[in-house]
C-alpha positions in Angstrom: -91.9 -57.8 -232.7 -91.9 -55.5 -235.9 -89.4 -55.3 -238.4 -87.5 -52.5 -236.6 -87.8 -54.2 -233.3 -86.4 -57.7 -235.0 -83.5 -55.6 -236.7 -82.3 -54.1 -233.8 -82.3 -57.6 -231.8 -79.9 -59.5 -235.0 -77.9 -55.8 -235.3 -76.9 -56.3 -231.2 -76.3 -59.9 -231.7 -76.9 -60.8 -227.7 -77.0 -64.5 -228.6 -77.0 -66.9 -231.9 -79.3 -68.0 -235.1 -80.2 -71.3 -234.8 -80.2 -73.2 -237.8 -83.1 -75.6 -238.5 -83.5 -75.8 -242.0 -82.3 -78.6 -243.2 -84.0 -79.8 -246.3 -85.0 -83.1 -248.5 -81.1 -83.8 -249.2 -79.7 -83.1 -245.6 -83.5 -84.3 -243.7 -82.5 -87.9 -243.4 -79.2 -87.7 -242.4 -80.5 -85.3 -239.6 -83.0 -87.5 -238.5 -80.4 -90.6 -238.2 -78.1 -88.4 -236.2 -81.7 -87.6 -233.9 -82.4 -91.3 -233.6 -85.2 -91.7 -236.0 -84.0 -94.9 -238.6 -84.7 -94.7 -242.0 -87.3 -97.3 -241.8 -89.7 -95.1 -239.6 -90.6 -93.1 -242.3 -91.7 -94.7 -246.1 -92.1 -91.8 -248.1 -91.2 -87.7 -248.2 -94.2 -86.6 -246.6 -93.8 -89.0 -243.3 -90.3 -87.9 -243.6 -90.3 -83.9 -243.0 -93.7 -84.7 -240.6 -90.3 -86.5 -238.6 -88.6 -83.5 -239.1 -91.0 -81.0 -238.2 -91.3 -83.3 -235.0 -88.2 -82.6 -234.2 -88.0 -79.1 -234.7 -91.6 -78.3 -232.9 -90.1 -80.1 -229.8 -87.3 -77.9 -229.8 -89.1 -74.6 -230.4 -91.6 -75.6 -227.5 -88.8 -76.6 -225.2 -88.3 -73.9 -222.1 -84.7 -74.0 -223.2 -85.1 -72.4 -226.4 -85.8 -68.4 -226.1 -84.8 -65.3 -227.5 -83.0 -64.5 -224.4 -80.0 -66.3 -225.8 -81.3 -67.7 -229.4 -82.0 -64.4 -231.1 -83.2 -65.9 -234.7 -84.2 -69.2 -236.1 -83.6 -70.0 -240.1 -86.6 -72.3 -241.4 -87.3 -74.7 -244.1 -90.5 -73.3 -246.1 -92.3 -76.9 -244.9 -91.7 -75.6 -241.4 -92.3 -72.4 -242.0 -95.9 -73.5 -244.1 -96.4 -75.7 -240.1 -97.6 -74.9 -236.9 -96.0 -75.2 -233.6 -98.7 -75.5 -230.5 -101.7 -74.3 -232.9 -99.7 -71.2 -234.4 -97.8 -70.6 -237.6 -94.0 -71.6 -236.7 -93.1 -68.1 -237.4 -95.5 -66.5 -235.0 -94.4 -69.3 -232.5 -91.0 -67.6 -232.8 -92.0 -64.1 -232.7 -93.9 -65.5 -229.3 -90.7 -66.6 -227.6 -88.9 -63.1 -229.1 -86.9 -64.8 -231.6 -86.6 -63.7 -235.2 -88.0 -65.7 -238.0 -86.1 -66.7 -241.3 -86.8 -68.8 -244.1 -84.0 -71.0 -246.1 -85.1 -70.0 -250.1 -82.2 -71.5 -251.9 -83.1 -74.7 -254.2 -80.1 -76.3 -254.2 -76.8 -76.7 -255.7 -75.2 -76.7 -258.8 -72.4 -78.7 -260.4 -69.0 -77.8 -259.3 -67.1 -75.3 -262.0 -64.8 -72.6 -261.4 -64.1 -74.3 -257.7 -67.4 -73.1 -256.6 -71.2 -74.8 -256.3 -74.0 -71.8 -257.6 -77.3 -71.9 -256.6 -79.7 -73.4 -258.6 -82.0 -71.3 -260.2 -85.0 -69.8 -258.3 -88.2 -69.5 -260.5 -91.0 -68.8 -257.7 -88.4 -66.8 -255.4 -91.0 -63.9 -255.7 -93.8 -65.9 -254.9 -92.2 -67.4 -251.7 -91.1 -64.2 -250.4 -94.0 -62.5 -250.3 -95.7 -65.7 -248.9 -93.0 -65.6 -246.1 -93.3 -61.6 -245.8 -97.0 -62.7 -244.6 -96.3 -64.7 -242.2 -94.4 -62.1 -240.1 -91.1 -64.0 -241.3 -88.1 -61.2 -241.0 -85.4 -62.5 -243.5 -84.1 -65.3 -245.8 -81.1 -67.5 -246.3 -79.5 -68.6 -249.3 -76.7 -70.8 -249.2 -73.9 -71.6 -251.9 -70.3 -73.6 -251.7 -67.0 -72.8 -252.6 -64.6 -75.9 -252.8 -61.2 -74.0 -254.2 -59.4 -71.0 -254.3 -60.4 -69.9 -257.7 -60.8 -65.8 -258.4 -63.3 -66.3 -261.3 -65.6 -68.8 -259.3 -65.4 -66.8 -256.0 -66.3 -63.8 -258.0 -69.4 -65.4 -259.8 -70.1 -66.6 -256.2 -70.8 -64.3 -254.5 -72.2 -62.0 -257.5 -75.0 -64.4 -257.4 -75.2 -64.1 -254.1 -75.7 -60.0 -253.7 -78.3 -60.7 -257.2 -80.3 -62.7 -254.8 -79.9 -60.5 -252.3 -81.3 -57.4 -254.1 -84.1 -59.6 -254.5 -84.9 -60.1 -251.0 -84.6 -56.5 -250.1 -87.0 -55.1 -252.7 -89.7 -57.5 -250.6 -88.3 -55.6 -247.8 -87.0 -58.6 -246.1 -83.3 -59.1 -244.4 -81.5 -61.5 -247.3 -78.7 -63.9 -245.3 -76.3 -64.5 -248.4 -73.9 -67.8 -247.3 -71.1 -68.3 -249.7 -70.0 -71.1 -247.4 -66.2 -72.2 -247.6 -65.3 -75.8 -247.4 -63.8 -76.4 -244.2 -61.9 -79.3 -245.8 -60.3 -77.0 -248.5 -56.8 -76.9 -248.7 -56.1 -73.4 -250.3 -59.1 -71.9 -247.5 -56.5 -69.3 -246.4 -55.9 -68.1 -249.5 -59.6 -68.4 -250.8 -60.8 -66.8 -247.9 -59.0 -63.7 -248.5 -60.5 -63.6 -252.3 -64.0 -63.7 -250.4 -63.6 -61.1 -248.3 -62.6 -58.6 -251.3 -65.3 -59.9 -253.4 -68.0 -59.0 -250.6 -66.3 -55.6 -250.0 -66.5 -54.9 -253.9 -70.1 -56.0 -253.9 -70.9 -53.9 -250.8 -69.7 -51.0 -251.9 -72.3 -51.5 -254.7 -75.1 -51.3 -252.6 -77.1 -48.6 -252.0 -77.0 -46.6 -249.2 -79.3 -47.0 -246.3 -79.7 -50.9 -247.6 -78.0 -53.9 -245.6 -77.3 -57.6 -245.8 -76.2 -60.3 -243.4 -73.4 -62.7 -244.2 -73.2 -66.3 -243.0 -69.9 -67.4 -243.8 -67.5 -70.3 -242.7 -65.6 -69.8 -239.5 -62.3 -68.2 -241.1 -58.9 -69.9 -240.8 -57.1 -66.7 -239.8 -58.6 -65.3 -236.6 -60.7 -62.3 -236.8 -60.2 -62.3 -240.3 -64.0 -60.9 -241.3 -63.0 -57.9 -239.0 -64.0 -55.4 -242.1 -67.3 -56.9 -243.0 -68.7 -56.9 -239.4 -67.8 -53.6 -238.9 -69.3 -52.8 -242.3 -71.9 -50.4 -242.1 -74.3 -52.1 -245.0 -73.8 -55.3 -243.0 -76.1 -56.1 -240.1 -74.8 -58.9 -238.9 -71.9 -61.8 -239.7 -73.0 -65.2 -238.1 -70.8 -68.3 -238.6 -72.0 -71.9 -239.9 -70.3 -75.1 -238.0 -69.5 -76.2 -241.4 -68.9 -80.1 -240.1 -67.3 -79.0 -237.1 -68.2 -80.7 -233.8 -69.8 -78.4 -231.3 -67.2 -78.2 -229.1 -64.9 -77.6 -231.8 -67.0 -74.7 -233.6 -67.4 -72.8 -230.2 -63.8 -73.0 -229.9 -63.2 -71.4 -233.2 -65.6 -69.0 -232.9 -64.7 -68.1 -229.7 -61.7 -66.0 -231.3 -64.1 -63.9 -233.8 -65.3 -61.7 -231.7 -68.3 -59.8 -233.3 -69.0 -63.0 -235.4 -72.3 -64.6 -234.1 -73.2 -68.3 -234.7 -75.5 -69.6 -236.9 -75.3 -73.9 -236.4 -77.5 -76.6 -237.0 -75.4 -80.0 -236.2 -73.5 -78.5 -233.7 -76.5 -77.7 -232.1 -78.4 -80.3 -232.3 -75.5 -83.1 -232.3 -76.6 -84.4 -228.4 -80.6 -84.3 -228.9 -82.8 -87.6 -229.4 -86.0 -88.3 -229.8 -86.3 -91.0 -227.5 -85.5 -88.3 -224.6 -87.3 -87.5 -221.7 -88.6 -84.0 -222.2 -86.5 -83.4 -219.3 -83.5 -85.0 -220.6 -83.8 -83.3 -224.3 -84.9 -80.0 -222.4 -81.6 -80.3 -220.1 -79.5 -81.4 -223.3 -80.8 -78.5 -225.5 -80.4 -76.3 -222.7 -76.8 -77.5 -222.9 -76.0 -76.5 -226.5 -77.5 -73.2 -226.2 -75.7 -72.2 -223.2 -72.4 -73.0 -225.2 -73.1 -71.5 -228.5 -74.4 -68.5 -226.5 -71.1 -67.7 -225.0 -68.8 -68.8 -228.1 -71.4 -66.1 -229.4 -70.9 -63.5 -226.9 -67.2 -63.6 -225.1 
């Protein structure tokens, strides 16, 4: 696929993003919930090999395809791998699904009710690495814990700043100002976002685009603006902590709104599966985030 050819396939949005990025923080917790203990692996390097076990089975799997998974967000050790002798983003331009990479480092202390993204010294050098490898866009993921106008603000400047970034290595950038789903005052904070990324889009120029990743709203359809957007390509939705059948549910009533989920996805799959159990399982989740995707 070329860059056109991978725009046009995340711009119609037949399917989901399927997130498998998680990272040195999240990567042990994942591999508990896969069935791999914490005394299987001694040390980081034994740890993401787990990992990247993991998510080379699921890339190979027959159930996982572009026909219903239209992108995949990587973690730059996956992305650096190989999955059945190629680079793991050719693997996924193979099976027609569009390669990202995850390029945030990180979170900062909480102020202003929000978490910023930890500063990104060799962003430069990562992107055009993963510009080389055929890989199509980025994600860059920040929190925001409260309803507070100056930290949603800084939020999601820092987001579009980044963003910029991304686009003068002409790649897609995926800015996630994710919302706490546990947040009292989300409502209410969710309705600062939304003018915050209108404000910001406005500032782009024209002829340039972004994607947003954003917490399933409270109020139904609420992101209605931004996915009609014409700088936006696409608005996927994160599970956030949501159970799988819970996060279809909700996204079930955004219509337009495309998922983007990691533990929802992978919340059945072990790895002491058959392959034709975890093919059957995977084959499973797909087919439900697929239509939560696509009613």
């Amino acid at each position: 696929m070329k860059t056109a050819d991978m725009t046009a396939k995340i711009a119609a949005g037949d399917g989901f993003i399927a997130a498998l990025d998680q990272s040195g923080g999240s990567t042990p917790k994942a591999l508990r919930g896969y069935g791999v203990s914490d005394d299987e692996w001694s040390n980081d390097e034994e740890m993401f090999g787990k990992i990247h076990e993991m998510r080379s089975r699921i890339i190979s799997s027959p159930a996982f395809g572009g026909e219903k998974v239209v992108g995949a967000i990587l973690f730059e050790r996956t992305m650096d791998g190989e999955v059945g002798g190629r680079p793991t983003p050719q693997a996924l331009i193979d099976k027609g699904v569009v390669p990202f990479i995850k390029i945030d480092k990180g979170l900062e202390d909480e102020a202003n009710g929000v978490q910023l993204m930890k500063p990104m010294p060799t962003l430069d050098d990562l992107l055009t690495k993963a510009k080389g490898l055929g890989v199509f866009g980025t994600k860059e993921r920040s929190v925001i814990q409260s309803a507070n106008a100056q930290g949603i603000a800084e939020i999601v400047a820092q987001q579009f700043e980044v963003g910029r970034q991304v686009i003068a290595h002409g790649m897609m950038p995926m800015l996630e100002p994710e919302y706490n789903i546990q947040a009292e005052d989300r409502a209410e904070g969710e309705e600062l976002l939304k003018s915050e990324i209108l404000t910001q889009l406005d500032r782009l120029p024209e002829g340039e685009q972004v994607m947003l990743k954003l917490s399933i709203p409270v109020k139904a359809d609420h992101y209605r603006e931004l996915i009609e957007h014409p700088k936006v390509l696409k608005v996927v939705a994160l599970s956030g902590g949501y159970s799988r059948e819970d996060a279809c549910r909700e996204l079930s009533k955004n219509p337009g709104m495309i998922a983007s989920f990691s533990r929802a996805l992978l919340e059945e799959l072990r790895a002491q599966m058959s392959d034709e159990e975890f093919d059957a399982a995977l084959g499973d989740a797909i087919d439900a985030i697929y239509d939560a995707s696509t009613c």
